[in-house]
ZADO-1210 file (C-alpha; in nm, 4 decimals, padded with zeros to 6 digits):
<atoms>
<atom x="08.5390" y="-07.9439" z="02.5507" code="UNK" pos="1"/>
<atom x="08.1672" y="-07.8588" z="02.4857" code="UNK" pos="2"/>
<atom x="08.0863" y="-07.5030" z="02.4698" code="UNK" pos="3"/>
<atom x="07.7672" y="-07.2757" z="02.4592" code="UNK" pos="4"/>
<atom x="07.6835" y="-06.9906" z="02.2474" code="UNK" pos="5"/>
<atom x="07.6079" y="-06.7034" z="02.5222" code="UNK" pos="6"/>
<atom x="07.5964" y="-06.3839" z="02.3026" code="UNK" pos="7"/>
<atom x="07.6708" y="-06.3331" z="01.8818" code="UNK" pos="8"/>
<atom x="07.5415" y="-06.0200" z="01.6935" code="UNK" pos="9"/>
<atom x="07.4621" y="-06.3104" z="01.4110" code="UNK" pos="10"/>
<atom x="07.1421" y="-06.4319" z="01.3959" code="UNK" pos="11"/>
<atom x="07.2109" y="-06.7474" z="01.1223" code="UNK" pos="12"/>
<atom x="07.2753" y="-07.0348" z="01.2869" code="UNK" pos="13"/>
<atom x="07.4807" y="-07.1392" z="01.0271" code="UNK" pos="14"/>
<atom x="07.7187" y="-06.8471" z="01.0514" code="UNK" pos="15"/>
<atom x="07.7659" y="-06.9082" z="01.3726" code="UNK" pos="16"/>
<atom x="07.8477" y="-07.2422" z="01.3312" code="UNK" pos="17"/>
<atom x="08.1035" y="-07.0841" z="01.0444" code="UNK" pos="18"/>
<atom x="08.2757" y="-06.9458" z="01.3125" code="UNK" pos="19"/>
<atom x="08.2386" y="-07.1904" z="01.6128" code="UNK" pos="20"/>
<atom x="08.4192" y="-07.4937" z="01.3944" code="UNK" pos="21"/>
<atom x="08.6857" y="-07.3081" z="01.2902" code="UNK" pos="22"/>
<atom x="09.0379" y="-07.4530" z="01.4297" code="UNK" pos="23"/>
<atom x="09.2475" y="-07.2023" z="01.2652" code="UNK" pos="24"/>
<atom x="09.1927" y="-06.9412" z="01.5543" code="UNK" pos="25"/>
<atom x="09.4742" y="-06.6724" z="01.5746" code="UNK" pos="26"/>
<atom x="09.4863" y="-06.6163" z="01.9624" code="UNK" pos="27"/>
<atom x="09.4522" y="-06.2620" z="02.0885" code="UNK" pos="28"/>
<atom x="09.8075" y="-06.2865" z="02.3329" code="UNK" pos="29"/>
<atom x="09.9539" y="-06.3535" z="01.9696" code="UNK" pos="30"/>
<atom x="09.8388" y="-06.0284" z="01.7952" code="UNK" pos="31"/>
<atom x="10.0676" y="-05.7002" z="01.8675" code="UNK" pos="32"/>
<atom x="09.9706" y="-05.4388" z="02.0701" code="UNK" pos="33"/>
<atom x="09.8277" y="-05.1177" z="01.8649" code="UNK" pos="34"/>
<atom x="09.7148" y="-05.3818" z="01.6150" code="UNK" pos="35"/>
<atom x="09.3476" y="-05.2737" z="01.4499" code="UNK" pos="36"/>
<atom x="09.0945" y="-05.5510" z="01.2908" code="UNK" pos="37"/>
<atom x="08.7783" y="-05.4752" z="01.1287" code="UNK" pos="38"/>
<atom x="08.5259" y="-05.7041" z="01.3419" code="UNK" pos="39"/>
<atom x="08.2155" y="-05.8167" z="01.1126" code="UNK" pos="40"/>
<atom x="08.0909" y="-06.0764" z="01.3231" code="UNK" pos="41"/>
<atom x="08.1627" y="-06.2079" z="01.7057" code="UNK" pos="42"/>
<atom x="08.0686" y="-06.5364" z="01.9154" code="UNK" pos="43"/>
<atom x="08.0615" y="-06.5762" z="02.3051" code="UNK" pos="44"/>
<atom x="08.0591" y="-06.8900" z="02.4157" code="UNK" pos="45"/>
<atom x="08.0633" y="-07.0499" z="02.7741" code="UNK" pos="46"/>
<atom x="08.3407" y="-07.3586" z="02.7263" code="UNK" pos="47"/>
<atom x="08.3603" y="-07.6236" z="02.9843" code="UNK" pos="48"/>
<atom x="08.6597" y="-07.8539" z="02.9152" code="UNK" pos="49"/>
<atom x="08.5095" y="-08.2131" z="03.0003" code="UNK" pos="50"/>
<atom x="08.6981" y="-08.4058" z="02.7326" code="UNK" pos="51"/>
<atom x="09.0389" y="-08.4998" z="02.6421" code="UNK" pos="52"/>
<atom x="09.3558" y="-08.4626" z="02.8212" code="UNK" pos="53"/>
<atom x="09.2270" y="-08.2504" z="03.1168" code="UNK" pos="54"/>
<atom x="08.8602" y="-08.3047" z="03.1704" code="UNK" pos="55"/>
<atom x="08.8752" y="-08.0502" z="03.4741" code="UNK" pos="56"/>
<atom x="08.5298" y="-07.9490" z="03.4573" code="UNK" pos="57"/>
<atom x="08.6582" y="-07.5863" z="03.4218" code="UNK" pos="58"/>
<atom x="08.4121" y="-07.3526" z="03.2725" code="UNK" pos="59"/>
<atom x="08.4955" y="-07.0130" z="03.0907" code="UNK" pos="60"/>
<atom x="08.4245" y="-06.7463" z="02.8505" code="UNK" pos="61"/>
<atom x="08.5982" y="-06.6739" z="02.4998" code="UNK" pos="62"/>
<atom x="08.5197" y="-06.4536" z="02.2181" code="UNK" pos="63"/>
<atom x="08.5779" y="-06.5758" z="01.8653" code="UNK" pos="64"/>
<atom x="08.6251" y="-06.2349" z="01.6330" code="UNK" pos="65"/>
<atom x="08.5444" y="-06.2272" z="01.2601" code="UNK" pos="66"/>
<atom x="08.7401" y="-05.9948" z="01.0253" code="UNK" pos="67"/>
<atom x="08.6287" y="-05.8601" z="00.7295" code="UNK" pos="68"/>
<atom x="08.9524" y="-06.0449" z="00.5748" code="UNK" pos="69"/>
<atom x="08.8237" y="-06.3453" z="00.7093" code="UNK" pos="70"/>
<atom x="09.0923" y="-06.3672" z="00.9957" code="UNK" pos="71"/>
<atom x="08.9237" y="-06.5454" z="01.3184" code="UNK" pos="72"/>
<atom x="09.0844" y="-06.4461" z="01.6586" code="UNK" pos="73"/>
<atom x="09.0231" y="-06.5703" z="01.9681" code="UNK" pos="74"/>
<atom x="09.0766" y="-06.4837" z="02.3723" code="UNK" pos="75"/>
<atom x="08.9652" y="-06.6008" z="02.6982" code="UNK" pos="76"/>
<atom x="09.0429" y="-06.2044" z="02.8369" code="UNK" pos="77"/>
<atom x="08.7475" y="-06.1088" z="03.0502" code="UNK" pos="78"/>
<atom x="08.8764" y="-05.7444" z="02.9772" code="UNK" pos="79"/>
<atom x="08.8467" y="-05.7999" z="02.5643" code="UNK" pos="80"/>
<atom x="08.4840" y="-05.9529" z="02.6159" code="UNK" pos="81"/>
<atom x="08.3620" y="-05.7330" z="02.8238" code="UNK" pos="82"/>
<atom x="08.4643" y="-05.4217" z="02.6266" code="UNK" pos="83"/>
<atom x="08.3179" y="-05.5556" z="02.2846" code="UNK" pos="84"/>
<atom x="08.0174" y="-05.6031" z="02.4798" code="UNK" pos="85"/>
<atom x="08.0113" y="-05.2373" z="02.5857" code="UNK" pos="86"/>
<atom x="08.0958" y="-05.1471" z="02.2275" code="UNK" pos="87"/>
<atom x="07.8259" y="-05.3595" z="02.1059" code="UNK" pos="88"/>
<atom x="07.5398" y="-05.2509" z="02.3543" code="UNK" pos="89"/>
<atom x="07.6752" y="-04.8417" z="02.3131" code="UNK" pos="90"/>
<atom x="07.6530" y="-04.8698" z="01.9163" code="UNK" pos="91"/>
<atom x="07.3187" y="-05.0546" z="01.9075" code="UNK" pos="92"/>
<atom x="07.1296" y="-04.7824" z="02.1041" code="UNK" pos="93"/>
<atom x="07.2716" y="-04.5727" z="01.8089" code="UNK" pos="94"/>
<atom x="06.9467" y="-04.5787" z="01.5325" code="UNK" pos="95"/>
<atom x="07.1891" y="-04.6343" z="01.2189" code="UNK" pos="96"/>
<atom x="07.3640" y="-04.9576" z="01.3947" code="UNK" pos="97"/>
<atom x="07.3017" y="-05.2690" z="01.2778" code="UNK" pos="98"/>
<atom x="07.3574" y="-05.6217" z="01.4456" code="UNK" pos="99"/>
<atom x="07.4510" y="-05.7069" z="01.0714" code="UNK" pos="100"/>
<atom x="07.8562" y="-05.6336" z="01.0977" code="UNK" pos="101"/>
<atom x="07.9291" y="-05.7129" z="00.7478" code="UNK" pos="102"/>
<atom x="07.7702" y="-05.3812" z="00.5754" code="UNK" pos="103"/>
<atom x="07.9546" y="-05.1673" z="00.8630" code="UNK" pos="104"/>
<atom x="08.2595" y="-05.3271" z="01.0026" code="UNK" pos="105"/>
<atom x="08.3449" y="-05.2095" z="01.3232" code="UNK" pos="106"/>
<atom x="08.7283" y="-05.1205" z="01.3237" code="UNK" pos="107"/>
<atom x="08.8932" y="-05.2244" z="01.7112" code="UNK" pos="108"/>
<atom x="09.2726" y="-05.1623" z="01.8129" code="UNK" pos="109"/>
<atom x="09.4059" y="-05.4889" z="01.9853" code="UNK" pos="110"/>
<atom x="09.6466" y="-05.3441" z="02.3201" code="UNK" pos="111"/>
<atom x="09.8259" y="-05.5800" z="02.5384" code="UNK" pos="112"/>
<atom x="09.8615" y="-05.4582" z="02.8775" code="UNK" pos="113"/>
<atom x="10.0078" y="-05.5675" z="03.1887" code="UNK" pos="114"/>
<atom x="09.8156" y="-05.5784" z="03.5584" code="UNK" pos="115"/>
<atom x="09.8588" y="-05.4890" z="03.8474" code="UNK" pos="116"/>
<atom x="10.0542" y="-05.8131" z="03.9534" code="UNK" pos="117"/>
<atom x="10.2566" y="-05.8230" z="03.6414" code="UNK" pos="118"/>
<atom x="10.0212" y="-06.0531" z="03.4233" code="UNK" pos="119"/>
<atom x="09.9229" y="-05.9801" z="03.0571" code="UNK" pos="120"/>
<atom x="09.5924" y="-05.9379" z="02.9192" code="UNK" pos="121"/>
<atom x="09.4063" y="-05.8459" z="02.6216" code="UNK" pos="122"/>
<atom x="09.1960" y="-05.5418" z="02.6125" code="UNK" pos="123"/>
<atom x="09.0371" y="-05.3546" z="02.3006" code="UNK" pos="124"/>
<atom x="08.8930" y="-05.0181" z="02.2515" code="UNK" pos="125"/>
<atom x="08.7247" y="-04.8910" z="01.9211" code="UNK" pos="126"/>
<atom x="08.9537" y="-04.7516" z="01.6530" code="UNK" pos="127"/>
</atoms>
């Protein structure tokens, strides 16, 4: 798979790179519902799996999460991205925000929900 940083609040290319070679990932579909993390850093990245066992040419989205514990979590949930990006975007028009995570964690609750056709997703709102 080869993927493509589309969006990070970090600004090191190194610490991205911290998080983007990690293989210890704890996936989001894993973590209970109600569950709250303290995010300090986060990584979009556009994946499009052209290697390996199924080179399908696919192409999608997942968010790598950075605790302040260190814990790295991971989901492909559209729903999850695109609320941490409205998190992101509503705290950074706030003056005392910083794209710098690590001073200010920002704490999330994890929820698990179920749509409309009986499949499970990953959504998030700010704890």
């Amino acid at each position: 798979m080869s993927a493509k940083v589309k969006s990070t609040n970090l600004t090191d290319k190194r610490d991205i790179m911290r998080i983007t070679t990690r293989d210890d990932a704890i996936p989001m579909k894993d973590v209970t519902s109600g569950t709250e993390i303290s995010m300090v850093a986060y990584v979009i990245e556009e994946v499009v799996k052209d290697r390996g066992i199924d080179p399908s040419g696919e192409i999608f989205d997942c968010i790598l999460v950075l605790t302040d514990t260190g814990e790295l979590y991971a989901t492909r949930s559209e729903t999850f991205i695109n609320k941490i990006l409205d998190i992101m975007e509503m705290l950074g028009d706030d003056d005392e925000a910083s794209a710098d995570l690590t001073s200010e964690p920002i704490r999330i609750r994890i929820t698990q929900q179920k749509s409309r056709n009986g499949n499970n997703f990953v959504s998030c709102s700010l704890a």
